[in-house]
Phi, psi and omega in degrees: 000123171306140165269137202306152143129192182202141145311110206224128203235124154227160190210123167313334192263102203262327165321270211303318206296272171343293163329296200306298172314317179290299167319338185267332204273340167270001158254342181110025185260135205260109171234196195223076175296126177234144159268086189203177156288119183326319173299000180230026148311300182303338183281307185278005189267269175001272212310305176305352204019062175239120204253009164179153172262158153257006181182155188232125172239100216230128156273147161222029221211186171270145182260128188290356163295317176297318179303294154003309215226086164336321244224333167289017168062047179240350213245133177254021168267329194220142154318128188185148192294153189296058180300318188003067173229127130328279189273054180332334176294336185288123138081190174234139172326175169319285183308335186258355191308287184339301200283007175242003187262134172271217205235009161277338172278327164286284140015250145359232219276016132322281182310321161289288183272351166264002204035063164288099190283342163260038202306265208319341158256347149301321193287325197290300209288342191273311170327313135302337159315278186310000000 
């Protein structure tokens, strides 16, 4: 006997969200595709009017289909544009951040969000790139 329940999937990354879904629903799995942010479970529960789960299972992390594939722009093996956005509808590329960030702002976010203990010279060495 198959067991009762679905899968209820959200991935910021709406490609892989797709991939995914279609692969679990071709194992036989009942699923449910959101296109969100891991933070909007509860929102997306809501929406579904499902007022509990039995189990919660989070990827949180880049995926090597994204690193892999030259063209989402996260991969240091193969040429490609810097895109390095999860949610390509989102937001502005790598490549347009930069080219509007000085070079005290990158710096900042190296150091914040990347814990860079060298983000200034690092920020110093990309800003000469650019």
């Amino acid at each position: 006997m198959l067991p009762s329940g679905r899968v209820i999937g959200l991935d910021r990354d709406a490609e892989e969200l797709a991939r995914t879904a279609k692969r679990l629903e071709a194992a036989g799995l009942p699923v449910t595709a959101r296109h969100a942010n891991f933070s909007a479970v509860a929102k997306v529960l809501r929406e579904l009017g499902i007022d509990a789960v039995d189990g919660v299972l989070a990827d949180l992390g880049c995926s090597s289909m994204q690193i892999d594939r030259p063209e989402r722009g996260f991969s240091f093996k193969n040429d490609g544009p810097l895109d390095l956005r999860m949610d390509r509808s989102r937001d502005v590329t790598g490549a347009q951040w930069l080219a509007d960030a000085d070079e005290t702002r990158i710096a900042d976010v190296l150091r914040d969000h990347g814990d860079e203990p060298d983000a200034a010279q690092i920020a110093r060495a990309i800003v000469r790139e650019i």
